[in-house]
mmCIF file as gemmi writes it, N, C-alpha and C atoms, coordinates in Angstrom:
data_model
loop_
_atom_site.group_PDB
_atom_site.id
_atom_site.type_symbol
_atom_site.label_atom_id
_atom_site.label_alt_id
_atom_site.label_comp_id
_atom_site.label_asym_id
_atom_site.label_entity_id
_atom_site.label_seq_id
_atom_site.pdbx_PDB_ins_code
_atom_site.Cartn_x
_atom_site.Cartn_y
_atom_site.Cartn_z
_atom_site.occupancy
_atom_site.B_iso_or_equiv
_atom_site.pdbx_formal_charge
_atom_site.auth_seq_id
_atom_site.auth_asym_id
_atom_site.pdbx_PDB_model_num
ATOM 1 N N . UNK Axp A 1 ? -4.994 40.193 -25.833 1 0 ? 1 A 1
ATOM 2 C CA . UNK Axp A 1 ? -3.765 39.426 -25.825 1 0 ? 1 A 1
ATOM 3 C C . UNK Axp A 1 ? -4.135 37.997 -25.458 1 0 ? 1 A 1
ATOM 4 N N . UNK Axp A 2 ? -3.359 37.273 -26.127 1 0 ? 2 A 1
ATOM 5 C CA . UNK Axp A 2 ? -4.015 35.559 -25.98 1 0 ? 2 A 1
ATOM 6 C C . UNK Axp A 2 ? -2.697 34.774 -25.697 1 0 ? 2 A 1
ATOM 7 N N . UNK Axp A 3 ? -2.967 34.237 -24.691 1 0 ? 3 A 1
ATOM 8 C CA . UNK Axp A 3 ? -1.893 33.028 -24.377 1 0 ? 3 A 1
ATOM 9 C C . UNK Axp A 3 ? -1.473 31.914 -24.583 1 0 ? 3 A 1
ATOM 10 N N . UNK Axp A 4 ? -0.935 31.038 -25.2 1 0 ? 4 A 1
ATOM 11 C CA . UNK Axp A 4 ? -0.874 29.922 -26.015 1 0 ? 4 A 1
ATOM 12 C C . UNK Axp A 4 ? -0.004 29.005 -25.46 1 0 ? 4 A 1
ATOM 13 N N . UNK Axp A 5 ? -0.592 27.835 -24.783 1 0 ? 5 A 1
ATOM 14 C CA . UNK Axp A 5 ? 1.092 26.209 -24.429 1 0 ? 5 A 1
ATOM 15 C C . UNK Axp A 5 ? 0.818 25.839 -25.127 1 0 ? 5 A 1
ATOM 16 N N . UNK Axp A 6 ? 2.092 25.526 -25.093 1 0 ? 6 A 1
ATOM 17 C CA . UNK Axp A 6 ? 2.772 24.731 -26.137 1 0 ? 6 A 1
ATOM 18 C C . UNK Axp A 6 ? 3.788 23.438 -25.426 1 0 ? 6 A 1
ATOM 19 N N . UNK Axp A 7 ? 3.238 22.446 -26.207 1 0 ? 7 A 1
ATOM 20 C CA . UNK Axp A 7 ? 3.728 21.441 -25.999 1 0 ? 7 A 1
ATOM 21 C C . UNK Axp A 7 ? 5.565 21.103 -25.995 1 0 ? 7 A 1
ATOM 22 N N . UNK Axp A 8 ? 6.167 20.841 -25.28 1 0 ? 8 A 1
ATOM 23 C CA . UNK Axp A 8 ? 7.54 21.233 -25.242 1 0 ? 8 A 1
ATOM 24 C C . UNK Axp A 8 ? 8.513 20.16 -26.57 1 0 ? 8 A 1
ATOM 25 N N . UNK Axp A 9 ? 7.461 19.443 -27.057 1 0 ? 9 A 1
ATOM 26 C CA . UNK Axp A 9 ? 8.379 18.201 -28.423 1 0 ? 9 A 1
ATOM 27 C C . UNK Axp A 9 ? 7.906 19.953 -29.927 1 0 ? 9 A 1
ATOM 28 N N . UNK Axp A 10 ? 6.723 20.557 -29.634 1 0 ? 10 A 1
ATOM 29 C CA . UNK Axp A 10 ? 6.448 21.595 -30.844 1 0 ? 10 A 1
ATOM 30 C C . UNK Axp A 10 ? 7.121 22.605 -30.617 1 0 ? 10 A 1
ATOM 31 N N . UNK Axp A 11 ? 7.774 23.047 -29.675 1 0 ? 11 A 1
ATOM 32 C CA . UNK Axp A 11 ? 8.893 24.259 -29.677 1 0 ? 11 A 1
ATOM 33 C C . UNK Axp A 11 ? 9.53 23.861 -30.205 1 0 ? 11 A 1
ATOM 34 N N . UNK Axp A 12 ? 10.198 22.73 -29.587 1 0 ? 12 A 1
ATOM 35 C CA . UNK Axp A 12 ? 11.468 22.699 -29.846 1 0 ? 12 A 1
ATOM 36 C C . UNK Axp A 12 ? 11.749 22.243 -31.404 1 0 ? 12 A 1
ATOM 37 N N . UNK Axp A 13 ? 10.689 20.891 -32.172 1 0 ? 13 A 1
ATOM 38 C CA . UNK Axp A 13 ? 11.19 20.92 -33.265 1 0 ? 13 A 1
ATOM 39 C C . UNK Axp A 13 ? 9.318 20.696 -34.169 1 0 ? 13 A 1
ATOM 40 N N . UNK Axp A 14 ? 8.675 22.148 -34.249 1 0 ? 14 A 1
ATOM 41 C CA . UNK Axp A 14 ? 7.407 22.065 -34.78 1 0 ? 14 A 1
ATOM 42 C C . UNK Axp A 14 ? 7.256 20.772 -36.112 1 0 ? 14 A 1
ATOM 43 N N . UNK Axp A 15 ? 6.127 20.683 -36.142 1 0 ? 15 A 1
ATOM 44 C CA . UNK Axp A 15 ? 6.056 19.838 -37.191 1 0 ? 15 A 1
ATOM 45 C C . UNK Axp A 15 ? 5.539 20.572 -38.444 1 0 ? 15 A 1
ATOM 46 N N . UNK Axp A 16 ? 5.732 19.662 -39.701 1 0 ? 16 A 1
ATOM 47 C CA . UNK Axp A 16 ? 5.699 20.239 -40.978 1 0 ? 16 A 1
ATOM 48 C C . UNK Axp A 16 ? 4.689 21.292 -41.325 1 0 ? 16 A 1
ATOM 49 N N . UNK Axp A 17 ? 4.927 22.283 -41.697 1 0 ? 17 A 1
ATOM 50 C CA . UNK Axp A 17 ? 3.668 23.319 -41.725 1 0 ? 17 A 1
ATOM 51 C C . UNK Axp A 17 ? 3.413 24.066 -40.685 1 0 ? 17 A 1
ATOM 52 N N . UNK Axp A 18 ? 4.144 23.832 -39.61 1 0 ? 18 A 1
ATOM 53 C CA . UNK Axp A 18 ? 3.236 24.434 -38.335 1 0 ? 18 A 1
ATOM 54 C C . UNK Axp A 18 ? 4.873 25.663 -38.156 1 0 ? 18 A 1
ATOM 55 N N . UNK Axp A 19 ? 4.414 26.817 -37.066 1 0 ? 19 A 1
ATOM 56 C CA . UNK Axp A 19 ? 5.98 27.794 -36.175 1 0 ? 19 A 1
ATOM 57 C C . UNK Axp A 19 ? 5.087 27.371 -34.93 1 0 ? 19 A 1
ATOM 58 N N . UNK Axp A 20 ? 6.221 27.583 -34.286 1 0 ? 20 A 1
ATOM 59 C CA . UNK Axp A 20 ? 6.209 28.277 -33.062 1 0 ? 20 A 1
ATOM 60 C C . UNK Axp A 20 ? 6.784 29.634 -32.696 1 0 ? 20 A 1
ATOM 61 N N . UNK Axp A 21 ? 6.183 30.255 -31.556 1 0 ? 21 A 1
ATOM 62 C CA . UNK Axp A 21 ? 7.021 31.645 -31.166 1 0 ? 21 A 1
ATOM 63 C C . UNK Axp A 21 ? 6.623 32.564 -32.37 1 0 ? 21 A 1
ATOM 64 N N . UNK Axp A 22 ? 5.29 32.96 -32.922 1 0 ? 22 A 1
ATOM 65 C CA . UNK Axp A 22 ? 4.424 33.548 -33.552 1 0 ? 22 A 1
ATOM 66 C C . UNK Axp A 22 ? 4.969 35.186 -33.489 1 0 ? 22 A 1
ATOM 67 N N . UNK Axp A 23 ? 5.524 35.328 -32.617 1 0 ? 23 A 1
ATOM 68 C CA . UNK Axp A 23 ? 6.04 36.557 -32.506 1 0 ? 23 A 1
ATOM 69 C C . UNK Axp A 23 ? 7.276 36.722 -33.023 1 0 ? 23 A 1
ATOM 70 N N . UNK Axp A 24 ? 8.093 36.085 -32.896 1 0 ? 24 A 1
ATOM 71 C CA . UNK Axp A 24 ? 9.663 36.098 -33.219 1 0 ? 24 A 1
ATOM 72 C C . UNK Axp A 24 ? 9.448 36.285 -34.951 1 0 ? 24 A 1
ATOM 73 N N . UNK Axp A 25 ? 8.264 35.229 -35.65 1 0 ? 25 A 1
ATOM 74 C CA . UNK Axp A 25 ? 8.797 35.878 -36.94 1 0 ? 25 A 1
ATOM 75 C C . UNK Axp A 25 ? 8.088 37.34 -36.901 1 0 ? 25 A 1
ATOM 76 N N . UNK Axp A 26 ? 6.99 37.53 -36.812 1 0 ? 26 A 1
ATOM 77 C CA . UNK Axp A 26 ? 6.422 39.092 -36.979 1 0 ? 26 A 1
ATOM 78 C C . UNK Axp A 26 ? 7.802 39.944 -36.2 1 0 ? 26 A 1
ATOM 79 N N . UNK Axp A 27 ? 8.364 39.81 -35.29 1 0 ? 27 A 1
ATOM 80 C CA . UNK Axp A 27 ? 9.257 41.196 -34.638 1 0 ? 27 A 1
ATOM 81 C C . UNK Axp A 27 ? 10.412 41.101 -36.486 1 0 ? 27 A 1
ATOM 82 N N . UNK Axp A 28 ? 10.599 39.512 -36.545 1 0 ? 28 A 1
ATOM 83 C CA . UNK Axp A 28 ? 11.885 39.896 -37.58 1 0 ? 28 A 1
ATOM 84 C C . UNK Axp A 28 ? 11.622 40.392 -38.845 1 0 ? 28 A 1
ATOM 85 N N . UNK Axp A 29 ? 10.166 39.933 -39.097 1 0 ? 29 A 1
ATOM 86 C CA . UNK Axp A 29 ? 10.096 40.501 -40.325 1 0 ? 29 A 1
ATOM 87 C C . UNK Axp A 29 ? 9.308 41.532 -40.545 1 0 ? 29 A 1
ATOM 88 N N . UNK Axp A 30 ? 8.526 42.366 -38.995 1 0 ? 30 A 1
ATOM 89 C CA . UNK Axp A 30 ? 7.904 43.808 -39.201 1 0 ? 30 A 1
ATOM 90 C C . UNK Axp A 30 ? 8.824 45.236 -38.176 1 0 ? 30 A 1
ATOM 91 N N . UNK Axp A 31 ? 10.235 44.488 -37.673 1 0 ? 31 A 1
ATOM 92 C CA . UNK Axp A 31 ? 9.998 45.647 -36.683 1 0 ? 31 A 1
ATOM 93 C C . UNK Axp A 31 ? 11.385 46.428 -38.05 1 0 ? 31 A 1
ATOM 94 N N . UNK Axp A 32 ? 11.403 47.887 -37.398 1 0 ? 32 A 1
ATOM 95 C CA . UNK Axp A 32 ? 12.763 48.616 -38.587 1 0 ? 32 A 1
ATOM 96 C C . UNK Axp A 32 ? 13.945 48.064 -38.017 1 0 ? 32 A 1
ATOM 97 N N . UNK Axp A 33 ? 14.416 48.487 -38.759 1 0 ? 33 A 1
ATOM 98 C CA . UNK Axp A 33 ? 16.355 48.223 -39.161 1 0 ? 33 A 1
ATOM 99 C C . UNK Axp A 33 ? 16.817 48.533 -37.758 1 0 ? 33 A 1
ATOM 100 N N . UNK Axp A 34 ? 16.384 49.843 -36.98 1 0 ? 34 A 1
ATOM 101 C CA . UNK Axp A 34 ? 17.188 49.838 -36.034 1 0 ? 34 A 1
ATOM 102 C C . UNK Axp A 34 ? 16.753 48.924 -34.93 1 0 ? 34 A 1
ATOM 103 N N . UNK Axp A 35 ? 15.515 48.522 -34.949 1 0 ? 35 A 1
ATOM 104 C CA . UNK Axp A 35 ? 14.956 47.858 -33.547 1 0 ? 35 A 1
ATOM 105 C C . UNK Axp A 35 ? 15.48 46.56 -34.152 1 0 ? 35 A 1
ATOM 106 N N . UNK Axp A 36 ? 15.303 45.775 -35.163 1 0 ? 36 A 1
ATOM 107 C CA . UNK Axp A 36 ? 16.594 44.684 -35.111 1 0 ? 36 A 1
ATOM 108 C C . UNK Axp A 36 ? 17.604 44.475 -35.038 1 0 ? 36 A 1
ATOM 109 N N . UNK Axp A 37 ? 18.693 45.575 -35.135 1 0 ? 37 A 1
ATOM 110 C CA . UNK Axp A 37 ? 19.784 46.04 -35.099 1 0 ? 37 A 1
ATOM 111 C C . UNK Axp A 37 ? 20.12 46.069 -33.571 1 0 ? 37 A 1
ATOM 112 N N . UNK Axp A 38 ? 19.379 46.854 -33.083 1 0 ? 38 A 1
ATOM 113 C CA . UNK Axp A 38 ? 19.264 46.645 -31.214 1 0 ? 38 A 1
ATOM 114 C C . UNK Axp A 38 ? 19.276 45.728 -30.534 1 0 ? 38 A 1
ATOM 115 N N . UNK Axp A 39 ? 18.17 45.2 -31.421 1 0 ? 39 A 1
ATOM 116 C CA . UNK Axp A 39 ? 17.792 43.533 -30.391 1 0 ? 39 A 1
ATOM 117 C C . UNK Axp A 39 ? 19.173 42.585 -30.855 1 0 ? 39 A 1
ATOM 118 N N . UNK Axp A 40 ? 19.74 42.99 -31.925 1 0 ? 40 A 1
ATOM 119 C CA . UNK Axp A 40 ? 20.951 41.703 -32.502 1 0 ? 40 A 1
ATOM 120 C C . UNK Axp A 40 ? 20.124 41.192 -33.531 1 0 ? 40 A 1
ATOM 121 N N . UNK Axp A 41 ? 18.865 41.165 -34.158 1 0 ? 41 A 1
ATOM 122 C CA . UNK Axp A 41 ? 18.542 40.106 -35.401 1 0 ? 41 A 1
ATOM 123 C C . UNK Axp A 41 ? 19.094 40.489 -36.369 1 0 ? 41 A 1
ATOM 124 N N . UNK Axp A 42 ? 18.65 39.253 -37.793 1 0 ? 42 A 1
ATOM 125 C CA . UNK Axp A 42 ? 19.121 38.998 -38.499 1 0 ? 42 A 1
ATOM 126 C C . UNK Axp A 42 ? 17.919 39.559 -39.076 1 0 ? 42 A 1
ATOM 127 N N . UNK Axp A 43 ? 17.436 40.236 -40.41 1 0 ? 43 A 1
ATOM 128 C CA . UNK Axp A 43 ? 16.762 40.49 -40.966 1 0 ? 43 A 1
ATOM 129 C C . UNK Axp A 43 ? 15.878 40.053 -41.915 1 0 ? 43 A 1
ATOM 130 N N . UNK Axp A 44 ? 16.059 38.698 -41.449 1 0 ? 44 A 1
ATOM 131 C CA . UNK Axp A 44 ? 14.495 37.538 -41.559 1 0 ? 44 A 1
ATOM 132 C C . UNK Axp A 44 ? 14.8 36.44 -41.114 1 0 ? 44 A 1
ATOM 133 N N . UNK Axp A 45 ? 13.67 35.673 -40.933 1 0 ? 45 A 1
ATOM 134 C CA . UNK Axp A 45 ? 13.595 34.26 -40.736 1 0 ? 45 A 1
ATOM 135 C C . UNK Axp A 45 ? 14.286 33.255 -40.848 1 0 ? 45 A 1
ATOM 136 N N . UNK Axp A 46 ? 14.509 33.524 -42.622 1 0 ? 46 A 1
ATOM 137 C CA . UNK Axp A 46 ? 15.085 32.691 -43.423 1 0 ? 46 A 1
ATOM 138 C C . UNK Axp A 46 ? 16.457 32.843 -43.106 1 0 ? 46 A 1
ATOM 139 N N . UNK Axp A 47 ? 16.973 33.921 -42.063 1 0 ? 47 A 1
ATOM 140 C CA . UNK Axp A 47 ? 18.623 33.576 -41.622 1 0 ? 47 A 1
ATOM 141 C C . UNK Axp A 47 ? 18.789 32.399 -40.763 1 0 ? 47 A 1
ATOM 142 N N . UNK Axp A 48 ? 17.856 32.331 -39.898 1 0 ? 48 A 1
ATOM 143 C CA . UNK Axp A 48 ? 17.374 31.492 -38.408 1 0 ? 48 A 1
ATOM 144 C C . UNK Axp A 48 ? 17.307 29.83 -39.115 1 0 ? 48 A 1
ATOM 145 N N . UNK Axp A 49 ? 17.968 29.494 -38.977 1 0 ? 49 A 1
ATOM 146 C CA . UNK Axp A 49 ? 18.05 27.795 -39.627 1 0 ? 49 A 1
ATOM 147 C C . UNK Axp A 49 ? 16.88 27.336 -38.728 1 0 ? 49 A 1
ATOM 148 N N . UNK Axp A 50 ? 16.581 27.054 -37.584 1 0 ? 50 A 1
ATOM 149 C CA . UNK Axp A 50 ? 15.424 26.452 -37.384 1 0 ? 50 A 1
ATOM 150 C C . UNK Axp A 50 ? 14.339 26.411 -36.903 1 0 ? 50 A 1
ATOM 151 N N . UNK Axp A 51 ? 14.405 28.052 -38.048 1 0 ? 51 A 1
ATOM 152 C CA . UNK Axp A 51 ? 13.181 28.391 -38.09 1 0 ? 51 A 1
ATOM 153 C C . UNK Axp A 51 ? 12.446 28.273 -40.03 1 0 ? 51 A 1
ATOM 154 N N . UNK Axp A 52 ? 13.373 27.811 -40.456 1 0 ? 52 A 1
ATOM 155 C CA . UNK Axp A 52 ? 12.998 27.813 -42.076 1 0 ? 52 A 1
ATOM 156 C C . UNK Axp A 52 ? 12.029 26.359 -42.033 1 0 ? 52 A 1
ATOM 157 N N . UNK Axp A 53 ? 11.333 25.842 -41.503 1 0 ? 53 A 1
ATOM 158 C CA . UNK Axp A 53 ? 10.96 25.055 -41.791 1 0 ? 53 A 1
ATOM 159 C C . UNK Axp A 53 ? 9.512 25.04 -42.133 1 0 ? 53 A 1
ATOM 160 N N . UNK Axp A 54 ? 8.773 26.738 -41.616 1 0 ? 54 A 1
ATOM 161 C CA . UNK Axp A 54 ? 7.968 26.739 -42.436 1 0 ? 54 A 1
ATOM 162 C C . UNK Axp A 54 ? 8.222 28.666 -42.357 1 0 ? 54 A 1
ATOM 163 N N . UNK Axp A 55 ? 8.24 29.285 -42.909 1 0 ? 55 A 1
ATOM 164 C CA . UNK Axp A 55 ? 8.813 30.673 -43.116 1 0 ? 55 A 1
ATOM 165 C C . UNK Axp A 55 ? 7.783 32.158 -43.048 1 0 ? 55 A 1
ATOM 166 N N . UNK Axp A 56 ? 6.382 31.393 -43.974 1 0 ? 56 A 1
ATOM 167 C CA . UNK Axp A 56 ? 5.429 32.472 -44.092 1 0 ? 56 A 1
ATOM 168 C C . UNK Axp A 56 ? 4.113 30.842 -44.029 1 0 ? 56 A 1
ATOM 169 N N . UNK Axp A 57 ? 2.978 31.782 -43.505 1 0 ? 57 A 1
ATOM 170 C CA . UNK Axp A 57 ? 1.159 31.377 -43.353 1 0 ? 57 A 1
ATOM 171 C C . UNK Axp A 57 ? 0.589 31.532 -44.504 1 0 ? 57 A 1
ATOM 172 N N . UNK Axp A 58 ? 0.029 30.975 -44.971 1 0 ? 58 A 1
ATOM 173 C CA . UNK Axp A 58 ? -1.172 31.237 -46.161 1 0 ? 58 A 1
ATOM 174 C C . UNK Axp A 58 ? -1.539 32.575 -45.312 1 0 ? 58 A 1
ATOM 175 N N . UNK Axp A 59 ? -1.944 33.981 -45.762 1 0 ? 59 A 1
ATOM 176 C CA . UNK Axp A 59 ? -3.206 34.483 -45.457 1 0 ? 59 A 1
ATOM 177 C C . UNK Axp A 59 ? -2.497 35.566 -44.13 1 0 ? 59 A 1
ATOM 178 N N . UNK Axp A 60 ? -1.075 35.083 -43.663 1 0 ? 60 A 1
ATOM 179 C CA . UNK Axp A 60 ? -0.765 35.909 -42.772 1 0 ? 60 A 1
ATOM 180 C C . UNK Axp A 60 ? 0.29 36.898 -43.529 1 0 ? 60 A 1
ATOM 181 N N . UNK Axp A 61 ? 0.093 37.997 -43.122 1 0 ? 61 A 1
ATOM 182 C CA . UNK Axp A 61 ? 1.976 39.073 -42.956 1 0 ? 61 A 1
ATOM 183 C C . UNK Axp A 61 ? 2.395 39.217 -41.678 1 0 ? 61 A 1
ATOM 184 N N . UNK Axp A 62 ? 3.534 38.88 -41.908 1 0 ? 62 A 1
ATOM 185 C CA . UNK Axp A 62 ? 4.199 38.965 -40.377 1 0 ? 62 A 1
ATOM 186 C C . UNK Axp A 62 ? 4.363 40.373 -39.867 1 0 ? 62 A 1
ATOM 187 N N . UNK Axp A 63 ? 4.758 40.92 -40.283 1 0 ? 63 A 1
ATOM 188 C CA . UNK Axp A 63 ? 4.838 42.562 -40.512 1 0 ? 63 A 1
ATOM 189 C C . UNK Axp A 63 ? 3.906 43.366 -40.123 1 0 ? 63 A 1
ATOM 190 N N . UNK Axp A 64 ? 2.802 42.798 -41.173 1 0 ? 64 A 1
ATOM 191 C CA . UNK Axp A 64 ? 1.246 43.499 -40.25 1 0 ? 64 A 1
ATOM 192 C C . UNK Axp A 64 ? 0.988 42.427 -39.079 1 0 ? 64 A 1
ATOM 193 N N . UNK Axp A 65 ? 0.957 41.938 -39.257 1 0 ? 65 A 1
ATOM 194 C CA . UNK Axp A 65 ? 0.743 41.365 -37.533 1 0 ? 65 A 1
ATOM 195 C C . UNK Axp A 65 ? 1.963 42.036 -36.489 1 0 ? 65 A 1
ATOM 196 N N . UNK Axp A 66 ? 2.724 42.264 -36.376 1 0 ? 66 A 1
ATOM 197 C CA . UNK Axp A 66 ? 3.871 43.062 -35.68 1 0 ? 66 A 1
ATOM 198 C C . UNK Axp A 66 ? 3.185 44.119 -35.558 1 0 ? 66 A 1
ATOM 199 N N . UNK Axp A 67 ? 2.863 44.721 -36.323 1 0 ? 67 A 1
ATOM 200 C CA . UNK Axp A 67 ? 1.997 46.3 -35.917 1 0 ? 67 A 1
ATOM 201 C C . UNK Axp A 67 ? 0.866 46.189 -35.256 1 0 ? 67 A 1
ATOM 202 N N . UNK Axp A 68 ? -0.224 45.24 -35.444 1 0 ? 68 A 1
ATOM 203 C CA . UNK Axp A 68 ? -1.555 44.987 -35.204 1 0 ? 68 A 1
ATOM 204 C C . UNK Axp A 68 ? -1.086 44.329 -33.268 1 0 ? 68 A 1
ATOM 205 N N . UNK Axp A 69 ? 0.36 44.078 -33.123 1 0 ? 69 A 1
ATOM 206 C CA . UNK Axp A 69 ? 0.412 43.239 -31.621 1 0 ? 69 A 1
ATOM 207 C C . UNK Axp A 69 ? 1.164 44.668 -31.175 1 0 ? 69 A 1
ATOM 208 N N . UNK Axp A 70 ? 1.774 45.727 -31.566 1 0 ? 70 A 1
ATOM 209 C CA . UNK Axp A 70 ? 1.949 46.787 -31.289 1 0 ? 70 A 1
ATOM 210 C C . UNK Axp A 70 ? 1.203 47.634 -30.753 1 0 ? 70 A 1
ATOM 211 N N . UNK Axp A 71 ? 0.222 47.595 -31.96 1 0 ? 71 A 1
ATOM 212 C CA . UNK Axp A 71 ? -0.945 48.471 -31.29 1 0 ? 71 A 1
ATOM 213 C C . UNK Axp A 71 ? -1.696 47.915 -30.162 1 0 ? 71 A 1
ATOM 214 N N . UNK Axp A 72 ? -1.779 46.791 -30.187 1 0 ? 72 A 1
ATOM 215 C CA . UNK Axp A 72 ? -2.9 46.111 -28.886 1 0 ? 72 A 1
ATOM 216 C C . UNK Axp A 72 ? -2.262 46.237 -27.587 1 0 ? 72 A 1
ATOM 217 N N . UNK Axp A 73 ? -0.636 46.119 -27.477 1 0 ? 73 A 1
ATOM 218 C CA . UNK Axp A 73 ? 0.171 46.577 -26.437 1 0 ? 73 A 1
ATOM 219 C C . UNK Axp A 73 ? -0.109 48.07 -25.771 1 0 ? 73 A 1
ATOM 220 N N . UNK Axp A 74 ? -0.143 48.52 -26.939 1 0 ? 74 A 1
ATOM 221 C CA . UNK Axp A 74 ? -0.395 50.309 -26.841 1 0 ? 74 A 1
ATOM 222 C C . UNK Axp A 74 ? -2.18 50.45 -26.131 1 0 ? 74 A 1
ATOM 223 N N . UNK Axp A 75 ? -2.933 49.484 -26.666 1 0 ? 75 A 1
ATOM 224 C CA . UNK Axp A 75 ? -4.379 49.765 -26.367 1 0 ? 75 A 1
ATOM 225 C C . UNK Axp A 75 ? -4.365 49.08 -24.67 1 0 ? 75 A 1
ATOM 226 N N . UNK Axp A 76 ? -3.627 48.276 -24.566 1 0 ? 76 A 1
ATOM 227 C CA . UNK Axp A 76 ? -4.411 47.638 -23.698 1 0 ? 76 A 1
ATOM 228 C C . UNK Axp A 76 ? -3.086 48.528 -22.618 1 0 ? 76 A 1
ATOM 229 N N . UNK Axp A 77 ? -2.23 49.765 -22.419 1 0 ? 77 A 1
ATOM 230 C CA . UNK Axp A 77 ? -1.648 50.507 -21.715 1 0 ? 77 A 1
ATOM 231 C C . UNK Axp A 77 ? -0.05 49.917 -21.116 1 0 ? 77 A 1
ATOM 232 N N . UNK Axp A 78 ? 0.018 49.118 -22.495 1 0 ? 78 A 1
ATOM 233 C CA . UNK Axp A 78 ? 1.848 49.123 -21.857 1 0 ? 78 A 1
ATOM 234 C C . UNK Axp A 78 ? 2.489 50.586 -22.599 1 0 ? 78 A 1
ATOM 235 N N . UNK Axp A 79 ? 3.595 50.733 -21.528 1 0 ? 79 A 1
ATOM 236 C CA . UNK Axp A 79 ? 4.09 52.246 -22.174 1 0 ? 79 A 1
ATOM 237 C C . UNK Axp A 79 ? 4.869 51.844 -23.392 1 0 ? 79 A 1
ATOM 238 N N . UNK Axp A 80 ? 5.022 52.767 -23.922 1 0 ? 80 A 1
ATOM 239 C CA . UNK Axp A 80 ? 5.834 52.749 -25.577 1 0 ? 80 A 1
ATOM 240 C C . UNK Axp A 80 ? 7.226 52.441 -25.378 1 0 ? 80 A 1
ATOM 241 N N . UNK Axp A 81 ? 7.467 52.869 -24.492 1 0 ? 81 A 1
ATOM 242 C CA . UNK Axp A 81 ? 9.138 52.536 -23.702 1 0 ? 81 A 1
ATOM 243 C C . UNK Axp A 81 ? 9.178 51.103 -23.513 1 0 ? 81 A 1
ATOM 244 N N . UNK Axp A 82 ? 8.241 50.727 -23.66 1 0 ? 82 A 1
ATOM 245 C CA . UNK Axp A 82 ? 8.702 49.067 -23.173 1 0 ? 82 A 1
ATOM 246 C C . UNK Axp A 82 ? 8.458 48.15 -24.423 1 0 ? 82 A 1
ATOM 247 N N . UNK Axp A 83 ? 7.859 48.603 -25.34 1 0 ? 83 A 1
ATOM 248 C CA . UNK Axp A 83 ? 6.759 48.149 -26.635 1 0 ? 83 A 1
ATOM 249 C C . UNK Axp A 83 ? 8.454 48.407 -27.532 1 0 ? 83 A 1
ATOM 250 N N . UNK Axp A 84 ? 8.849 48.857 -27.371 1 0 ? 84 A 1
ATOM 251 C CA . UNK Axp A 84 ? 10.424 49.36 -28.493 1 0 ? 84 A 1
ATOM 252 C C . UNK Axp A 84 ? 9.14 49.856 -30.009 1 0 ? 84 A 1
């Protein structure tokens, strides 16, 4: 698991090409219907106005990365109860 600051002008409004909150798109666009449904999302990105400003990575899936930060949760012994 890797920790990342962030500069508080790139949260709030990243610059061209770049996200922030690397996780938020992988949960919206890999977790199921009901675990977004739970949490309250919208069932992508592209609902999130400001977050469309850059949507998908060359070279990334958000989706598989959602699983791949799933599993590392699971490896490194958080319980599944907390992982949703």
């Amino acid at each position: 698991v890797t920790n990342y600051l962030l500069e508080k002008s790139r949260t709030v409004k990243p610059g061209t090409g770049e996200r922030n909150f690397h996780i938020f798109y992988q949960l919206v666009q890999g977790a199921d219907t009901n675990l977004r449904k739970n949490l309250g999302l919208a069932q992508g990105a592209d609902q999130y106005p400001t977050l469309s400003t850059c949507l998908t990575v060359d070279g990334h899936d958000d989706g598989e990365d959602f699983r791949e930060t799933k599993q590392a949760l699971d490896d490194v012994g958080v319980p599944a109860n907390a992982i949703h």
